[in-house]
C-alpha distance (Angstrom), angle and dihedral (degrees) to the residues before:
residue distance angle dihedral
X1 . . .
X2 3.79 . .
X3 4.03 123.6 .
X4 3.47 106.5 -94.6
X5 4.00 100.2 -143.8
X6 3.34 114.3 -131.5
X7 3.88 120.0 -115.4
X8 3.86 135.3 -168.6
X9 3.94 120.5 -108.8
X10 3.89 120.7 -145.0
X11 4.02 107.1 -31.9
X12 3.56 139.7 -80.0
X13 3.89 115.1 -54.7
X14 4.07 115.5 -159.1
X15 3.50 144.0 -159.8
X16 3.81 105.8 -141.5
X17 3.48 151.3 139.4
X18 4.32 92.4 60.4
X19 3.70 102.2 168.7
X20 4.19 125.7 -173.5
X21 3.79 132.8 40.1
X22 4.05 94.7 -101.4
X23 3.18 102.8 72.3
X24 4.36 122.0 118.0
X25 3.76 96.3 176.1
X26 4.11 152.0 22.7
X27 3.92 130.6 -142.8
X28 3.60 105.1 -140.2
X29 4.36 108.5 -140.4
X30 3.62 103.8 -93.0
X31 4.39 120.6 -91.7
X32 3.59 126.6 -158.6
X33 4.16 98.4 -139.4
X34 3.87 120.7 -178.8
X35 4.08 121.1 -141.9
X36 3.58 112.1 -82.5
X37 3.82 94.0 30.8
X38 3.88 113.5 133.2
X39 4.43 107.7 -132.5
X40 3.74 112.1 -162.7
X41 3.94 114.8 -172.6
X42 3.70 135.7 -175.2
X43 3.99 127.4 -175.8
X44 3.77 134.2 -176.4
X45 3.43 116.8 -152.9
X46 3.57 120.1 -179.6
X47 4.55 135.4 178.3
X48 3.23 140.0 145.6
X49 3.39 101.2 -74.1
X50 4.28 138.8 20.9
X51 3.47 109.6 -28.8
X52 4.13 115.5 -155.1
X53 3.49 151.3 178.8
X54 3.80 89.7 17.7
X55 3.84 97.9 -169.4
X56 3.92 143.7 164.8
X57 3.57 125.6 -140.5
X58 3.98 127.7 -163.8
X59 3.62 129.1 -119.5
X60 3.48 96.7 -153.8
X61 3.83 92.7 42.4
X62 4.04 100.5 -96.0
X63 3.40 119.5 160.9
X64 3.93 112.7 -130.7
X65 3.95 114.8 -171.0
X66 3.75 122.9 -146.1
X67 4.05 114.7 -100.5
X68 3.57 100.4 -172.3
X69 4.11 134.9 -49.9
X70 3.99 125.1 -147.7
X71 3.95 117.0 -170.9
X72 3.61 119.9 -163.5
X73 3.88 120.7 173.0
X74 3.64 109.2 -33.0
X75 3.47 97.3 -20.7
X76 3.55 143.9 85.4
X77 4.11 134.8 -165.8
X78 3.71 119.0 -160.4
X79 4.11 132.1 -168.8
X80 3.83 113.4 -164.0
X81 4.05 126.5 172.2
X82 3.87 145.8 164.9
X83 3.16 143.5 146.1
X84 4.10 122.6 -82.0
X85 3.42 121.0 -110.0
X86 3.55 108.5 171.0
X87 4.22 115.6 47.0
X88 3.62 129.0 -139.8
X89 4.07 135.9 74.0
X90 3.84 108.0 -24.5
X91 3.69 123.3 -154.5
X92 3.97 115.6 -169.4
X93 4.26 113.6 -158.7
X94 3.70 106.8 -169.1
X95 3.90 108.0 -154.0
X96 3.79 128.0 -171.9
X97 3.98 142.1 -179.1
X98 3.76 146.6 -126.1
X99 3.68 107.7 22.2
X100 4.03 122.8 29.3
X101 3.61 117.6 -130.9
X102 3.71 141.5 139.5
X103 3.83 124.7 -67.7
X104 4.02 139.1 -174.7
X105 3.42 128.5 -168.2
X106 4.24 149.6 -168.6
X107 3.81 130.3 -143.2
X108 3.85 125.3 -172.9
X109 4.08 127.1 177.2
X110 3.95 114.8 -156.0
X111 4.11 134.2 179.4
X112 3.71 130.2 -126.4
X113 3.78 104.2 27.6
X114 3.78 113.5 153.9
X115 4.17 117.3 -125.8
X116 3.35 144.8 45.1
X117 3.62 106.7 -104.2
X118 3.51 134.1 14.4
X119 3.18 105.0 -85.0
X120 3.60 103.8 39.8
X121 3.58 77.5 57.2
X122 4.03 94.6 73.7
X123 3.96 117.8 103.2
X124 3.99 82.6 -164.9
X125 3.63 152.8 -4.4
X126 3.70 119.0 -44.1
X127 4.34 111.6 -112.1
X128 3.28 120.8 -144.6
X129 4.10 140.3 172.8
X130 3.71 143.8 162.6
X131 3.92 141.9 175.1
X132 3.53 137.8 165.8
X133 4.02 139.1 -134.9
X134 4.38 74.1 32.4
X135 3.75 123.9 139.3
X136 3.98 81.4 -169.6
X137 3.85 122.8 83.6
X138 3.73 105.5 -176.9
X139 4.06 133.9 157.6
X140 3.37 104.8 -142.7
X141 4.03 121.6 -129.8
X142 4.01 119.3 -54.2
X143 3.59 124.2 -141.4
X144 3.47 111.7 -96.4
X145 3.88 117.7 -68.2
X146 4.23 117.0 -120.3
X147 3.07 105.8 -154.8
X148 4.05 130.8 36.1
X149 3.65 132.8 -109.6
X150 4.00 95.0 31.3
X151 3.49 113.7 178.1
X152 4.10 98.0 -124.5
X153 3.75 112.5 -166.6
X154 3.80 121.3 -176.7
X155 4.11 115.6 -158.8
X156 3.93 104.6 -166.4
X157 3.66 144.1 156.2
X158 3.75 159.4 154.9
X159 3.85 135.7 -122.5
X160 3.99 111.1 -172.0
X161 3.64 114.9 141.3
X162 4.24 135.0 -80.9
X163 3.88 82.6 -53.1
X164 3.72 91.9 66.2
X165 3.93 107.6 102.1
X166 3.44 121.2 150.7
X167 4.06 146.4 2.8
X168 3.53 124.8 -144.3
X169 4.03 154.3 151.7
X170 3.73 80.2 68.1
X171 4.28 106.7 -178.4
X172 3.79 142.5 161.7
X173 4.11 120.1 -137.9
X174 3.20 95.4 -114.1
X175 3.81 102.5 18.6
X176 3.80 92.3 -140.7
X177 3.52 117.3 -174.6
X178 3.93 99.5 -40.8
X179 4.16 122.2 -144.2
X180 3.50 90.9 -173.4
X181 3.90 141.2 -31.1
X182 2.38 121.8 -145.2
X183 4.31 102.1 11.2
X184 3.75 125.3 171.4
X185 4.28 108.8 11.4
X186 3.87 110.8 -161.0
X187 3.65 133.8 -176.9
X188 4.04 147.3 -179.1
X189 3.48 130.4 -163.5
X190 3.62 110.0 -160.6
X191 3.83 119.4 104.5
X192 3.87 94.4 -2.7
X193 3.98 126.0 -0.8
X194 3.96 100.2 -97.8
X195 3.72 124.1 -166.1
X196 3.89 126.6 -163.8
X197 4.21 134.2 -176.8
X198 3.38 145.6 160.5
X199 3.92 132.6 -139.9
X200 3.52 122.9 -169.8
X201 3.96 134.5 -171.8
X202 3.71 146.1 170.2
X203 4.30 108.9 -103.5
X204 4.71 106.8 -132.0
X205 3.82 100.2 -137.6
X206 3.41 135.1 -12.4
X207 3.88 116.2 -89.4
X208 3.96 98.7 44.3
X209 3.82 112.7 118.1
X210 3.61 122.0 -125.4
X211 4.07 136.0 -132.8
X212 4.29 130.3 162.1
X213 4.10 113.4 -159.4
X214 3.93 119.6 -174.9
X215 4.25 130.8 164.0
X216 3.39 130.4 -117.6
X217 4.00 114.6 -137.8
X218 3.96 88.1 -129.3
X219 4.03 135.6 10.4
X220 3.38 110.8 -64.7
X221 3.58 158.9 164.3
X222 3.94 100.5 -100.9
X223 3.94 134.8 173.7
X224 3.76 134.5 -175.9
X225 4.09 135.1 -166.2
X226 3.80 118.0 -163.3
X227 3.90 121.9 -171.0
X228 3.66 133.2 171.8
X229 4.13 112.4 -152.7
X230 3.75 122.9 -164.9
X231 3.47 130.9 -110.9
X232 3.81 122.7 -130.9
X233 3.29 120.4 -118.2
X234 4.17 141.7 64.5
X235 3.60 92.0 12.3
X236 3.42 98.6 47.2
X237 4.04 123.3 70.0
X238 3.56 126.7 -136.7
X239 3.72 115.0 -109.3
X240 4.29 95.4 -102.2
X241 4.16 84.5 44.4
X242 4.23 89.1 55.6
X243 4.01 89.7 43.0
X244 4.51 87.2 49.2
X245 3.97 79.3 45.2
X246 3.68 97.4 52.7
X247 3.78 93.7 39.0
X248 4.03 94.0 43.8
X249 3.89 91.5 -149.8
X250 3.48 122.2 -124.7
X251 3.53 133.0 -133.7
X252 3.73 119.5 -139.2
X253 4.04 128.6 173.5
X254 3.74 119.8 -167.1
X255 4.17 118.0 -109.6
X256 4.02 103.9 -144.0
X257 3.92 87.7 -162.5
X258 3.87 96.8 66.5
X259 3.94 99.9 11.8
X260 4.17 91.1 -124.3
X261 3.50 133.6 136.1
X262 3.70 102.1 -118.7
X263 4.29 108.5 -169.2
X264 3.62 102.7 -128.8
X265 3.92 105.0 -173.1
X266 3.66 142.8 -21.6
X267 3.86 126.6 -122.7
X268 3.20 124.4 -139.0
X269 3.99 120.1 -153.5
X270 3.35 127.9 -151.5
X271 3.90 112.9 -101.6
């Protein structure tokens, strides 16, 4: 079975332009997905005090497993994903608890990701990292991936004040084969200017390790979440193939002498 690369459906769809220090959640613009579409979403939400259990919730009754969280100072960034199970036009609303604030957000849909939820989707340990009073947003270094062409998506931002304007020199080690970076920049202004994107590439060969680096226009608090999600495809088994795995079938051939089912030799199938 050949890999089936994975490619990127539509473009990035945001929730942005959050004003005010009241707020406890953010509507996401609507998305028509398709069943079998893999939805990764990340959200900053920041206040003036701990923010928690940053979460999305589906409209149309998805279910969106958590990717990995990092909480610096009064903030906290999120990455969610899974696949869609029920079509049509999705709206994500991020909530979170103990201290309003202002939040912004990024969506993207891709094709050909291996697994059935978002997790199981993973080729390798979620990266994360965060500072404050940094100009540098960077990942850290994954383990190394197992299997090639990974899509690896970094969700990162920075929330530093009304002077906080841009990010830039955005870049993957190695670059890979690069859908877009960055794709989909969202901000708030209420409580501190926040800015949030997402960069995405195609991993070389399996057993490289993986790390994203942007800049902050000013000092800032910063975070960043790097995963690496597998394609579908030589590596990866159909269902019936996993079920002959798991069962390791045996061969049997029939003795006319004694009318018994003698087992002959077991087959092993390639995982």
């Amino acid at each position: 079975m050949p890999i089936l690369l994975i490619t990127q459906l539509g473009s990035a769809w945001l929730g942005t332009g959050q004003t005010g220090t009241t707020n406890s959640s953010l509507a996401m613009t609507g998305q028509s997905v398709n069943v079998g579409d893999f939805v990764i979403a990340g959200c900053c939400a920041h206040g003036a005090g701990s923010i928690t259990a940053l979460a999305p919730a589906s409209s149309l009754g998805n279910t969106y497993g958590s990717l990995g969280t990092v909480s610096p100072t009064n903030t906290e960034f999120a990455l969610y994903g899974g696949f869609v199970t029920v079509g049509g036009t999705e709206t994500i609303t991020w909530s979170w608890s103990t201290t309003t604030g202002a939040a912004a957000a990024v969506a993207t849909r891709w094709a050909g990701v291996a697994g059935t939820t978002g997790a199981n989707a993973e080729d390798i340990a979620v990266t994360t990292n965060s500072g404050t009073t940094s100009l540098s947003i960077t990942s850290g270094t994954s383990p190394a991936t197992k299997m090639g062409n990974d899509l690896v998506i970094a969700f990162y931002g920075a929330t530093g004040g009304a002077s906080l304007a841009v990010l830039s020199a955005e870049a993957f080690t190695p670059a890979g084969t690069a859908f877009h970076v960055p794709d989909g920049n969202a901000s708030a202004t209420g409580t501190d200017h926040t800015i949030v994107e997402m960069s995405e590439t195609l991993s070389g060969a399996a057993g490289t390790t993986q790390s994203f680096a942007a800049t902050s226009s000013v000092s800032a608090t910063v975070g960043c979440i790097l995963v690496a999600l597998k394609p579908r495809g030589v590596n990866q088994p159909s269902a019936v193939l996993q079920a002959v795995n798991r069962a390791a079938t045996w061969c049997r051939e029939f003795d006319r002498s004694d009318r018994l089912w003698l087992p002959k030799r077991r087959i092993f199938l390639p995982a």
